[in-house]
MITOR-977809 format. One record per residue: residue in three letters; x, y, z of N, C-alpha, C, CB in turn. Coordinates in steps of 0.2 Angstrom, whole numbers, always signed. Glycine has a CB too. Layout:
N
tormar|n.east|n.north|n.up|ca.east|ca.north|ca.up|c.east|c.north|c.up|cb.east|cb.north|cb.up
ala|X|Y|Z|X|Y|Z|X|Y|Z|X|Y|Z
...
//
This chain:
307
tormar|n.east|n.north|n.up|ca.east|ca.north|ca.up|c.east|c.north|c.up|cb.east|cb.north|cb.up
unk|-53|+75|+139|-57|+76|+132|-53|+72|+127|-57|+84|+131
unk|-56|+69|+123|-53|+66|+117|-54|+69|+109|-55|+60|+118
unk|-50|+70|+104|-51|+72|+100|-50|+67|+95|-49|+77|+100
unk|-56|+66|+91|-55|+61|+87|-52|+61|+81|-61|+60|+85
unk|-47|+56|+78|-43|+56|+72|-39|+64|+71|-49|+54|+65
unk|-43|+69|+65|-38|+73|+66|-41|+82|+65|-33|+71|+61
unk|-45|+81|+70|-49|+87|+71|-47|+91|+75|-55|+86|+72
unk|-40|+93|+75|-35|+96|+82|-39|+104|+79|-23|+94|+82
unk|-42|+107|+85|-42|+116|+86|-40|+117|+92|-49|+120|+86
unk|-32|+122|+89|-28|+126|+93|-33|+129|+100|-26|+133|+87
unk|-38|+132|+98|-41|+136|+102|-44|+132|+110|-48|+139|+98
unk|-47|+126|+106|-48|+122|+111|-45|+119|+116|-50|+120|+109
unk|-39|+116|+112|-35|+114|+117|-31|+118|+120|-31|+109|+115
unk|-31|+122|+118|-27|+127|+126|-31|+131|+129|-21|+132|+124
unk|-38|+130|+127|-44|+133|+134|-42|+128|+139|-54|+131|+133
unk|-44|+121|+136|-43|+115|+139|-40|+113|+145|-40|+113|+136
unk|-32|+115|+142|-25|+116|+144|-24|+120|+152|-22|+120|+138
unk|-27|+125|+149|-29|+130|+154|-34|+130|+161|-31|+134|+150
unk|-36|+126|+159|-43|+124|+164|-42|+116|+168|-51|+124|+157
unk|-36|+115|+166|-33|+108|+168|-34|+102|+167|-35|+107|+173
unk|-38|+102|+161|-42|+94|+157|-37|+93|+152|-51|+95|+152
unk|-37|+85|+155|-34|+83|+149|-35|+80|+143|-31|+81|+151
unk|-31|+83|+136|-34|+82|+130|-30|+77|+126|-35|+88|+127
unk|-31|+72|+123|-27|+68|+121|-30|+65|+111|-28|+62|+127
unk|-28|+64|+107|-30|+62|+103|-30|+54|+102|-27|+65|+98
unk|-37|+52|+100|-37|+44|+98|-40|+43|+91|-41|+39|+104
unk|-38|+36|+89|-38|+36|+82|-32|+40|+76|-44|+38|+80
unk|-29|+43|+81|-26|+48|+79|-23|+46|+68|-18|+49|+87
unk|-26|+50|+67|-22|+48|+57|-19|+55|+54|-30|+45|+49
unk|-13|+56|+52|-10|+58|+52|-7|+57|+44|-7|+57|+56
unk|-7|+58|+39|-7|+55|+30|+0|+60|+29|-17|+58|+22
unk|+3|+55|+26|+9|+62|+24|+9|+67|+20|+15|+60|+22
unk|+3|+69|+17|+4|+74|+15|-2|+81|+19|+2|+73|+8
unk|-3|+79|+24|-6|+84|+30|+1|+84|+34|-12|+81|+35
unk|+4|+78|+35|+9|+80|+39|+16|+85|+37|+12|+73|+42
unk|+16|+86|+28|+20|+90|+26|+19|+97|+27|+21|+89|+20
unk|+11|+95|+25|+8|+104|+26|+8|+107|+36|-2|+105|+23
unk|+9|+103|+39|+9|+105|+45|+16|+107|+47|+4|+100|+50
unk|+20|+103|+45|+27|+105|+45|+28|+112|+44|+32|+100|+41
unk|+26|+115|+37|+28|+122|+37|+23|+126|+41|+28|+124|+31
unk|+20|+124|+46|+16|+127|+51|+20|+124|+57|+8|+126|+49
unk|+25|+120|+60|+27|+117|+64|+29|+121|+70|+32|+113|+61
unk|+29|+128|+70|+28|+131|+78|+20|+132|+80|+32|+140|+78
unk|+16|+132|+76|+11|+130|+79|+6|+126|+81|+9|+132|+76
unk|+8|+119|+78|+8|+112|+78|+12|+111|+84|+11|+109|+72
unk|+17|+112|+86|+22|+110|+92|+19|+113|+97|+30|+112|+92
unk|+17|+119|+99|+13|+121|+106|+6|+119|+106|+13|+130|+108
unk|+3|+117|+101|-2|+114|+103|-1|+107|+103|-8|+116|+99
unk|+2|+102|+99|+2|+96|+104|+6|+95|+108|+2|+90|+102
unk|+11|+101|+110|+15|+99|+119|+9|+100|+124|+24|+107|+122
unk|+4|+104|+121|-1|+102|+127|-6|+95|+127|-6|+109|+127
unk|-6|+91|+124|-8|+84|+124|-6|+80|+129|-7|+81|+119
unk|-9|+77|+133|-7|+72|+135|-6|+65|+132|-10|+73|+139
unk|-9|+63|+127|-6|+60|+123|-10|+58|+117|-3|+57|+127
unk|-6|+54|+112|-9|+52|+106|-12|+47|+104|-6|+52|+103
unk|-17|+43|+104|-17|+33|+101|-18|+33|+97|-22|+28|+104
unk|-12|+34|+93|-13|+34|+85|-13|+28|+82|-9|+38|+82
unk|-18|+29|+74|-21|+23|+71|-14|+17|+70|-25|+26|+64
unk|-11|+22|+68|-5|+14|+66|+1|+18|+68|-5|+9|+55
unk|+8|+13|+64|+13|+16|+69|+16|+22|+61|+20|+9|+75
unk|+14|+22|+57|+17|+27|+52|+13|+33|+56|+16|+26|+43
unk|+6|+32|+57|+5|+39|+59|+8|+43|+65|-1|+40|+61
unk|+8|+37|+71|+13|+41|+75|+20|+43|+75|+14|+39|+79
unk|+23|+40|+70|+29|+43|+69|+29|+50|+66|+32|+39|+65
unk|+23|+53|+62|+24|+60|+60|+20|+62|+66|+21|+64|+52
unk|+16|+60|+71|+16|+64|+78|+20|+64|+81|+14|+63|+81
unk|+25|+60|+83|+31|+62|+86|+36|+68|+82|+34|+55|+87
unk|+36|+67|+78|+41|+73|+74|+36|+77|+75|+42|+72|+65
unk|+32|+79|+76|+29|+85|+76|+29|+88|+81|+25|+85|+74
unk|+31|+86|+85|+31|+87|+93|+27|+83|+99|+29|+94|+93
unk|+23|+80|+98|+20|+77|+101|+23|+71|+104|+15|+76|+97
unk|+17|+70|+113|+21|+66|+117|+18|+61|+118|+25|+68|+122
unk|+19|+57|+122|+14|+50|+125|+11|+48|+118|+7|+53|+131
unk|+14|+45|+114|+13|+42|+107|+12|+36|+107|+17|+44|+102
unk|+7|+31|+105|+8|+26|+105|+3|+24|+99|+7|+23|+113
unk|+5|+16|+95|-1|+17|+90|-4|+10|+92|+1|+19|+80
unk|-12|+14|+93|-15|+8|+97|-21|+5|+92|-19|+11|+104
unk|-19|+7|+85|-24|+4|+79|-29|+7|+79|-26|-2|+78
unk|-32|+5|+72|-38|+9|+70|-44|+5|+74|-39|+10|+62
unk|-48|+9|+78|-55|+9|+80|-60|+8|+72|-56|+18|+86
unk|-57|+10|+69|-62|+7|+63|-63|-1|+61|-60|+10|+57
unk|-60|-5|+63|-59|-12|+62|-64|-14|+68|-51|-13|+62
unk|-66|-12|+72|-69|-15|+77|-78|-11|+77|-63|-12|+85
unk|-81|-12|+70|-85|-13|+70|-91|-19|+71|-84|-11|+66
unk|-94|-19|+74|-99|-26|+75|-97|-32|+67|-110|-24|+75
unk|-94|-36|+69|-95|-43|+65|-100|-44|+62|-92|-48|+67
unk|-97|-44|+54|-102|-47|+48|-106|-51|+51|-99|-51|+41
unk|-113|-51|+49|-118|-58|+47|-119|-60|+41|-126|-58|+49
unk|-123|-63|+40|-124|-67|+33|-133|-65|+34|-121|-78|+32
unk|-136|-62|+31|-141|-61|+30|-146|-66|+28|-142|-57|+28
unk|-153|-67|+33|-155|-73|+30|-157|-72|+24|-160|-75|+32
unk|-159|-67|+21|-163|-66|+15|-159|-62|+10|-170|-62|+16
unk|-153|-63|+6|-149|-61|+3|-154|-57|-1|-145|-65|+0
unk|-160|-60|-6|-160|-56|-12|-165|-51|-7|-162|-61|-20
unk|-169|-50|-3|-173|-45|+3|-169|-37|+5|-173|-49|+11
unk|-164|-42|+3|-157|-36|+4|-157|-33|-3|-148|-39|+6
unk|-155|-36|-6|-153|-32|-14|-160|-30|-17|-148|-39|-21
unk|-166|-31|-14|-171|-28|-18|-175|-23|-11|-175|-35|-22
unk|-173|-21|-5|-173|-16|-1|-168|-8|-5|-168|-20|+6
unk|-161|-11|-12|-160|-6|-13|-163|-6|-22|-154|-4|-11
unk|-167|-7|-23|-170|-7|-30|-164|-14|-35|-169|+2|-33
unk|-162|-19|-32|-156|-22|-35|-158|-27|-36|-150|-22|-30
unk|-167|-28|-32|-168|-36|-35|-168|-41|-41|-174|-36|-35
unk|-165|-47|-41|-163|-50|-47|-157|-50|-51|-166|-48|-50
unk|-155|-41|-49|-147|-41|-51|-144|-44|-51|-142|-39|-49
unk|-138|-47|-54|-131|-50|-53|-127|-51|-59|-131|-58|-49
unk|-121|-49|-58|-120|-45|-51|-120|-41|-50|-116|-45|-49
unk|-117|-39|-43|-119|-31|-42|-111|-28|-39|-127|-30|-36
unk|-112|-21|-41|-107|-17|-39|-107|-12|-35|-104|-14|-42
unk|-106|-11|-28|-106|-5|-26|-102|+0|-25|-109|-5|-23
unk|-103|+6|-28|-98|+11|-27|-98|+15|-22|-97|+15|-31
unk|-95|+15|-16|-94|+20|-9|-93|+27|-11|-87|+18|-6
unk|-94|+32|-7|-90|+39|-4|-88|+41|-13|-81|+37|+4
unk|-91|+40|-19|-87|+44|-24|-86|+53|-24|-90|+41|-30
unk|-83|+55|-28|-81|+60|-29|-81|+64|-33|-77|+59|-28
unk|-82|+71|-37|-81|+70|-44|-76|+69|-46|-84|+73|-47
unk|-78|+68|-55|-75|+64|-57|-75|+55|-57|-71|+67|-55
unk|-78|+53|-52|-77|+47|-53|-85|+41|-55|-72|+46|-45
unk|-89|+46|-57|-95|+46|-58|-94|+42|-67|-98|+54|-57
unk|-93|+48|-68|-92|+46|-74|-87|+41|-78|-91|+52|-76
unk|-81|+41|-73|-76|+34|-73|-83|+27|-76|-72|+31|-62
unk|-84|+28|-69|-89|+20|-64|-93|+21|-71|-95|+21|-53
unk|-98|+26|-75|-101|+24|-82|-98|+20|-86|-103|+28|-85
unk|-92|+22|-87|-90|+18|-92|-88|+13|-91|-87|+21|-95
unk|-86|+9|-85|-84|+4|-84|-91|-1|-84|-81|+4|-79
unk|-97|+5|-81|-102|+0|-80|-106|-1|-91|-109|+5|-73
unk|-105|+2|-95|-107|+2|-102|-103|-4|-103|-103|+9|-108
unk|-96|-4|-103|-92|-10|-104|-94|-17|-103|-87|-10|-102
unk|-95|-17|-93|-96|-22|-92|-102|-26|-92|-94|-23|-87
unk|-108|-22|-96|-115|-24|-97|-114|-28|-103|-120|-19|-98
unk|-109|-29|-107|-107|-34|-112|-108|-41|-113|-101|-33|-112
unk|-105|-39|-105|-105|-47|-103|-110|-49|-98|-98|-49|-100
unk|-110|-43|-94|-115|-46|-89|-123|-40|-89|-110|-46|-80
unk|-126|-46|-93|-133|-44|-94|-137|-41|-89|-136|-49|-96
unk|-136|-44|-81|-140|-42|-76|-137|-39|-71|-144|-47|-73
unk|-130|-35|-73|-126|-30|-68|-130|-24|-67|-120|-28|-70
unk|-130|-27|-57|-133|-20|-56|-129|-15|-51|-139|-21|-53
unk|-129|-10|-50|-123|-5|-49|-127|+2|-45|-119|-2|-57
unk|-125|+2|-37|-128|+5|-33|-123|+11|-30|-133|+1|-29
unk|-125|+18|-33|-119|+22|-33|-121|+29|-28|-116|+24|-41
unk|-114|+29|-23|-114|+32|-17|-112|+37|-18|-111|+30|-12
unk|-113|+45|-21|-110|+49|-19|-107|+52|-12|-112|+52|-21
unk|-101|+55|-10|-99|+56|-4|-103|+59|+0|-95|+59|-3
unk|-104|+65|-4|-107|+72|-2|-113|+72|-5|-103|+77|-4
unk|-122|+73|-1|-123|+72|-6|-129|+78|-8|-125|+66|-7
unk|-127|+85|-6|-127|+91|-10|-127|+90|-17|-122|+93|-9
unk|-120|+86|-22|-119|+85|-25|-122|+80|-31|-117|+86|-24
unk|-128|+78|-29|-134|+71|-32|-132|+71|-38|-143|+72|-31
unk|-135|+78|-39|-137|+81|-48|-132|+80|-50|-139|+90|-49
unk|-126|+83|-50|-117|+83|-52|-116|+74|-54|-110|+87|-43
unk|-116|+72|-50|-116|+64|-49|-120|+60|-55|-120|+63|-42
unk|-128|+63|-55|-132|+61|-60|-131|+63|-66|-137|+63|-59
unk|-129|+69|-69|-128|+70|-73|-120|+67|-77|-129|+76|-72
unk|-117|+67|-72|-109|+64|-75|-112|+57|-77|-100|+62|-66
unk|-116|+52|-74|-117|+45|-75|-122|+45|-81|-119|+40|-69
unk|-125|+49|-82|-126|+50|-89|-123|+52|-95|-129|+54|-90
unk|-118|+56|-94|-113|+58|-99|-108|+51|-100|-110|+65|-96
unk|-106|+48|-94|-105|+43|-96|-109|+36|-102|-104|+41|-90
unk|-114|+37|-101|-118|+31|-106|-122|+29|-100|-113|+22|-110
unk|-123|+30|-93|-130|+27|-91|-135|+29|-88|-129|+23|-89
unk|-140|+27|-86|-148|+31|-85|-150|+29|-76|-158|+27|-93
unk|-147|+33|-73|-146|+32|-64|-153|+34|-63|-139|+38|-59
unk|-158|+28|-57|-163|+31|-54|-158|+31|-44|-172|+25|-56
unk|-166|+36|-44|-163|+40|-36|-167|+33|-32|-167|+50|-34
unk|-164|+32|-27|-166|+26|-25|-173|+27|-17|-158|+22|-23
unk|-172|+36|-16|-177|+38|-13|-185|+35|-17|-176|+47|-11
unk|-183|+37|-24|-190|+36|-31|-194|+28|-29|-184|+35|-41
unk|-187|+22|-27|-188|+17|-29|-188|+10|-23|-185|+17|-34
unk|-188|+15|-17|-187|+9|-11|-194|+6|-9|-184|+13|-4
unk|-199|+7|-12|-202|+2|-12|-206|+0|-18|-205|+3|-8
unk|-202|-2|-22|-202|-4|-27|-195|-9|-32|-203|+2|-31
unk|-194|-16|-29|-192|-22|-28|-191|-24|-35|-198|-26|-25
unk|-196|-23|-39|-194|-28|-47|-188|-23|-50|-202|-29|-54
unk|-184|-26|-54|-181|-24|-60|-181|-25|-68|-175|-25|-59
unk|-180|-20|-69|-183|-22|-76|-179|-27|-79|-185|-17|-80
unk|-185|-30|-86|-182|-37|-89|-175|-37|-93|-187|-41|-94
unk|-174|-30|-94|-168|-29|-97|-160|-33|-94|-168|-22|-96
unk|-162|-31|-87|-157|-33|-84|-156|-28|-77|-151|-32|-89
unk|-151|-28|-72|-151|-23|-67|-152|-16|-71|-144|-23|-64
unk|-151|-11|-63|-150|-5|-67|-147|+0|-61|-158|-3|-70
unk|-145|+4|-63|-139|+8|-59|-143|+15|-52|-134|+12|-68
unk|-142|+12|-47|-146|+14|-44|-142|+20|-41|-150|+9|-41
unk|-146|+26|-38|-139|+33|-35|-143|+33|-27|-139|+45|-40
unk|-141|+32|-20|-141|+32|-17|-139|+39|-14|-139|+27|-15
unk|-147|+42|-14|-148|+49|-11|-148|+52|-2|-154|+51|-14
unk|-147|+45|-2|-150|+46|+9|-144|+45|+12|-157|+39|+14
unk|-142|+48|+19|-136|+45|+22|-137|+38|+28|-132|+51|+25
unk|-132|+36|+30|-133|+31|+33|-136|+23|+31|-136|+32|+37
unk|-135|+23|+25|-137|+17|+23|-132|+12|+19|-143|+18|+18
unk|-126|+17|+18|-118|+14|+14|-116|+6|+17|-111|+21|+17
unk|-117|+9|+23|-111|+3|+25|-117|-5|+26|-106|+6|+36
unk|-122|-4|+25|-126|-11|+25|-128|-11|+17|-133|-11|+30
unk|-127|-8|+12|-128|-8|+6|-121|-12|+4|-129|-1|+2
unk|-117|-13|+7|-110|-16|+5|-114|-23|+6|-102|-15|+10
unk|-117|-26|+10|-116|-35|+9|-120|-35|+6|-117|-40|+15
unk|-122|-32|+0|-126|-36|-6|-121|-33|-12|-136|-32|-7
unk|-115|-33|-9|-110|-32|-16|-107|-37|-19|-104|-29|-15
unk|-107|-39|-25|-101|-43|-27|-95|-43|-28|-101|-45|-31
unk|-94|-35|-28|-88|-31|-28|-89|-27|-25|-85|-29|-33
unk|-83|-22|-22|-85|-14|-22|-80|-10|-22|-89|-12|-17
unk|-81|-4|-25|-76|+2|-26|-76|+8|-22|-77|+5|-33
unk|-73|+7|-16|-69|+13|-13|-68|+20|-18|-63|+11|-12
unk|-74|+26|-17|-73|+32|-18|-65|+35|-15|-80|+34|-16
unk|-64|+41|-20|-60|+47|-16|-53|+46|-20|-59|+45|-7
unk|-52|+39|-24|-45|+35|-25|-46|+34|-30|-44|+30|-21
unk|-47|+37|-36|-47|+36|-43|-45|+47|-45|-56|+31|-46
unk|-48|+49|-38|-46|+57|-41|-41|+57|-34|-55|+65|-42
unk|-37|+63|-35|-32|+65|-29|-36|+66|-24|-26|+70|-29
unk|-41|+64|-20|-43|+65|-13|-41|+62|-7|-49|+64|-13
unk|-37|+55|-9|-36|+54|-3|-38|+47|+0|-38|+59|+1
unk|-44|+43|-4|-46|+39|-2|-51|+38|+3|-41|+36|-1
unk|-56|+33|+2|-61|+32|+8|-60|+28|+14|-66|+29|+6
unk|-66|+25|+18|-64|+18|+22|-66|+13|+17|-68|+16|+29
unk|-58|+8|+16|-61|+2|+15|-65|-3|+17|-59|+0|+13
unk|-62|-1|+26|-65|-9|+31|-72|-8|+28|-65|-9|+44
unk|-77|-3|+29|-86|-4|+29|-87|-11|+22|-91|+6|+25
unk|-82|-10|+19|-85|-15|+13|-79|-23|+17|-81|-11|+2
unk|-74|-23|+19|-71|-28|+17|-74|-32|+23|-64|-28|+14
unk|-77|-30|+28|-82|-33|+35|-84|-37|+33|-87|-29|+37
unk|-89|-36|+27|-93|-42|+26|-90|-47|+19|-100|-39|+24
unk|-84|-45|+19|-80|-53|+15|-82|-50|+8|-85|-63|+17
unk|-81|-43|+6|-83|-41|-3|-77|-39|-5|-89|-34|-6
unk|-74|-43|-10|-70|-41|-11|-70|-31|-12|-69|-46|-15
unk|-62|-29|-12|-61|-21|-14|-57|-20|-19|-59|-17|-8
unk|-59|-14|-22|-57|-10|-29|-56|-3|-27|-63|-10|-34
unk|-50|+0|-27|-50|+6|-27|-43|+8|-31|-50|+8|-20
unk|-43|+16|-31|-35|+20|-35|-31|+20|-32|-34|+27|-36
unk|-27|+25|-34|-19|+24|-33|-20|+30|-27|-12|+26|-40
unk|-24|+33|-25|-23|+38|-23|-28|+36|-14|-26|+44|-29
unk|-25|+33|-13|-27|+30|-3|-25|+32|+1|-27|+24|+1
unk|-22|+39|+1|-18|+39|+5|-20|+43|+12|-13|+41|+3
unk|-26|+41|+14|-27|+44|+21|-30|+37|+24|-32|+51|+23
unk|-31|+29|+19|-31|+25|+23|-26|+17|+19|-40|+25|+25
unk|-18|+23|+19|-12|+21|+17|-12|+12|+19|-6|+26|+22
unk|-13|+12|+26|-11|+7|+31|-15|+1|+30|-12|+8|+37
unk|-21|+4|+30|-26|-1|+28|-28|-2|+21|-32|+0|+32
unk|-26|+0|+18|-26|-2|+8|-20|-5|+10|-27|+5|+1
unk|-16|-5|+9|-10|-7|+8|-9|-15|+12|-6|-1|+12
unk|-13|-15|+19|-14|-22|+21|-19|-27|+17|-16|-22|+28
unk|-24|-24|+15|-29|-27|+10|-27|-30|+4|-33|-21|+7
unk|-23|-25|+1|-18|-27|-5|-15|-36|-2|-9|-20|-6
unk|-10|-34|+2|-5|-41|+3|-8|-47|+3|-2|-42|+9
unk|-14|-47|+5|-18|-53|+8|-22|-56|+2|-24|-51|+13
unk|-21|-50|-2|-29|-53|-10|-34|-50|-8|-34|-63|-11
unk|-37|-46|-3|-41|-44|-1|-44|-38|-6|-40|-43|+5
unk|-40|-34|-9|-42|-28|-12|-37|-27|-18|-42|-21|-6
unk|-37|-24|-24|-34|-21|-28|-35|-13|-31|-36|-25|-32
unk|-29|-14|-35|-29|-6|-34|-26|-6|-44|-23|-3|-26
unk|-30|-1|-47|-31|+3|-52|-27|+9|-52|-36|+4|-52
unk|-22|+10|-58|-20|+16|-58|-20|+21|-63|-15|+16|-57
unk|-25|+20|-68|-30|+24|-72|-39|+24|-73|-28|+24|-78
unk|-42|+27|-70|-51|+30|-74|-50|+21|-77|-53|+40|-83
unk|-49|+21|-84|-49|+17|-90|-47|+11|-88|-44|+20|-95
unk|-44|+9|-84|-42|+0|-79|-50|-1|-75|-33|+2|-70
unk|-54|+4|-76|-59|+0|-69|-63|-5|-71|-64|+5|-66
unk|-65|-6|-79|-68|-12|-79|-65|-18|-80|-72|-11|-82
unk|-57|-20|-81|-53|-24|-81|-52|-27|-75|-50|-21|-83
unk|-53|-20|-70|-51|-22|-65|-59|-27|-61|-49|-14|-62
unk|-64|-25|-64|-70|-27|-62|-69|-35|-62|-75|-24|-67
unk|-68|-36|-71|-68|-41|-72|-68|-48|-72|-67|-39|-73
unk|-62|-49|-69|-61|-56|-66|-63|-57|-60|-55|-57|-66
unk|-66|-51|-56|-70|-54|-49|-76|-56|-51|-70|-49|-43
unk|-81|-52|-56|-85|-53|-57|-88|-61|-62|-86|-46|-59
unk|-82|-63|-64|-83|-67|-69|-82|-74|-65|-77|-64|-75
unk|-76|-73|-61|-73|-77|-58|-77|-82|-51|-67|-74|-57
unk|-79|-83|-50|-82|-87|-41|-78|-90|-37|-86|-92|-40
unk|-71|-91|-39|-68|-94|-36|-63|-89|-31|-65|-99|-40
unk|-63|-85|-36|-56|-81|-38|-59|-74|-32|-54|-77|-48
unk|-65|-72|-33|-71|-69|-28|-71|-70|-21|-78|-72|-29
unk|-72|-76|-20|-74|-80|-15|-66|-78|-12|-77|-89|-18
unk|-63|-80|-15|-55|-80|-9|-52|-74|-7|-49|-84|-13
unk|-53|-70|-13|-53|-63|-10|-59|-58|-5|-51|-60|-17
unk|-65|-61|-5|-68|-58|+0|-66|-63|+6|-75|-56|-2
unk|-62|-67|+6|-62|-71|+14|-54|-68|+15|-63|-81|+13
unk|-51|-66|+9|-44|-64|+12|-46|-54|+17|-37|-63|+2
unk|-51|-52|+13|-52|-46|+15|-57|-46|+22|-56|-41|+8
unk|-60|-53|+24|-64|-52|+30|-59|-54|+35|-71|-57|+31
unk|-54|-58|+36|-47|-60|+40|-45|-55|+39|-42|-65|+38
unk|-43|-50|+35|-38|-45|+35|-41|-41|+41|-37|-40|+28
unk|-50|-37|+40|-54|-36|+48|-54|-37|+53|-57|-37|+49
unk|-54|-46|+55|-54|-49|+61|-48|-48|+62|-57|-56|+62
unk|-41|-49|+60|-36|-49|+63|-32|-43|+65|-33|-53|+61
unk|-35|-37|+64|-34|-30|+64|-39|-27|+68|-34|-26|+58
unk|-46|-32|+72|-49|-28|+78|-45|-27|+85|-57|-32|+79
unk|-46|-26|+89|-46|-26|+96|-42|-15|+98|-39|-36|+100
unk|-42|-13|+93|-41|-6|+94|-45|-2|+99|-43|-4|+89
unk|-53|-3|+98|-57|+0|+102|-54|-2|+109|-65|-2|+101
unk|-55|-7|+111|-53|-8|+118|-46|-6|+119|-55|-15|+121
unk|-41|-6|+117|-35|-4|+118|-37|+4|+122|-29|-4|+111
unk|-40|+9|+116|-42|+14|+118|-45|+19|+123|-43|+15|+114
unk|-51|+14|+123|-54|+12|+130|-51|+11|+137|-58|+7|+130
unk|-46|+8|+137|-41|+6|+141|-38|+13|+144|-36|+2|+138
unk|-33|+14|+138|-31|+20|+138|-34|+27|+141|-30|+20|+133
unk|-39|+27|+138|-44|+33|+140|-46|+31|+149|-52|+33|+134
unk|-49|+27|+152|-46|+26|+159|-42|+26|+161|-46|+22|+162
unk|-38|+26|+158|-32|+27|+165|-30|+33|+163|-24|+21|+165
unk|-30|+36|+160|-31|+46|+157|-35|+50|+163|-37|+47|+149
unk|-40|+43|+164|-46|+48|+167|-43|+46|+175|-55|+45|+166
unk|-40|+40|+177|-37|+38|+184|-32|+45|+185|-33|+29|+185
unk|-27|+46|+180|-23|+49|+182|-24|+57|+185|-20|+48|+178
unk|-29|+59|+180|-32|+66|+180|-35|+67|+187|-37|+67|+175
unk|-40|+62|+190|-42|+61|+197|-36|+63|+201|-43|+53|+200
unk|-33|+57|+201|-25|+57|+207|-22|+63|+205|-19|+50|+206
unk|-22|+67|+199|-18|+73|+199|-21|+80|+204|-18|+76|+192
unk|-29|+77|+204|-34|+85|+207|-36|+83|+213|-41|+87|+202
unk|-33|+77|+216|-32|+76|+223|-27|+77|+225|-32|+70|+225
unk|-22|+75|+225|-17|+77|+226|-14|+84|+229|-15|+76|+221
//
């Protein structure tokens, strides 16, 4: 049995345990501030992963607070998120950007997984940057989306007038004003709403949550924008950064500054979404490590119940 990233129940793995299957975590992520809180829980933590057979955790800082924590057969076999199907280039760019009400825009922004609080940020950046850019259009993801309304309301209170994009998916034109700021109410449409970005902003990381996935955006070569606050995807923001691929903001009030020069710039664009699609390709081959692994897990468990 495999437990994905970090959805460890006690209960289960020692049914598990008990019954002879073996349970291992892969993707395994571990953020140092879950790993503090489990430390003052660490007799409970330590008999449930002494019953693992082992860890393939996302990178090697996570396995190191797996090993401290008691945990064995640790190895970090990278994040299975990087080993999404490789970007295309769509034939019909603007088919795409007007699929989400975006037709004509440019540029355009999209905001990922936000949070609250960060609703009302992204308005005011978006007030600012309409200054300059007459046909910015801005298609905004809440995480959760229970919270539409909350969402809708903050981007009003910021200065702008959000339509629901269920209202308007078949409906292509934008008005002559310029873009217009669209709120993405459905799930499973995020990660293909990124390659009609010119930018995009990683929810979760402008309020203390923790941060989103950046790879879904930087896949398709857009450049990334996020907070100070990534820290459950530490490794991979942090590699983003080095390369040019992504930037990072450390007040609400920096986000349309931050906007700025990608939006303005094409050169400067252009090289930071090719630094962020390399950063991808050369961080895939995880899935199959894990895959690997997960066979020979399963050979062994055979040869243990022969035996």
């Amino acid at each position: 049995m495999a437990i994905v990233e970090t959805e460890l129940w006690p209960n289960l793995v020692w049914h598990a345990a008990r019954r002879g299957l073996p349970v291992c975590i892969v993707n395994g992520r571990l953020s140092e501030n879950s790993f503090r809180g489990y430390l003052r829980v660490r007799p409970l933590f330590f008999s449930v992963l002494g019953k693992l057979v082992g860890v393939a955790a996302r990178g090697e800082a996570d396995a190191i607070r797996y090993r401290a924590l008691g945990a064995s057969g640790v190895f970090a076999a990278g994040n299975v998120k990087f080993d999404v199907p490789a970007a295309h280039v769509v034939d019909d760019p603007e088919h795409l950007k007007e699929k989400f009400g975006l037709g004509g825009a440019d540029p355009i922004i999209v905001a990922g997984s936000t949070h609250p609080g960060e609703e009302e940020a992204l308005a005011r950046a978006i007030c600012t940057l309409r200054e300059r850019f007459g046909r910015l259009g801005v298609l905004v993801a809440p995480r959760h989306l229970p919270r539409l309304a909350d969402a809708e309301e903050a981007l009003r209170r910021g200065g702008v007038d959000p339509v629901r994009w269920s209202e308007l998916k078949d409906k292509t034109a934008v008005g002559q004003e310029g873009g217009q700021v669209v709120l993405l109410d459905t799930m499973g449409q995020l990660g293909e709403a990124y390659e009609c970005a010119t930018v995009a902003f990683i929810g979760g990381s402008i309020v203390p949550h923790g941060g989103q996935n950046p790879i879904e955006a930087a896949r398709w070569g857009v450049p990334v924008i996020f907070g100070r606050h990534m820290q459950n995807f530490s490794e991979v923001a942090g590699g983003l950064i080095e390369v040019g691929g992504a930037f990072r903001v450390e007040r609400p009030e920096d986000l349309a500054e931050a906007f700025l020069p990608l939006l303005s710039d094409t050169s400067a664009r252009t090289a930071a979404g090719a630094s962020a699609w390399k950063s991808v390709m050369a961080n895939r081959g995880a899935a199959g490590r894990v895959a690997d692994y997960l066979v020979e897990m399963l050979k062994t468990s055979r040869n243990d119940q022969n035996a």
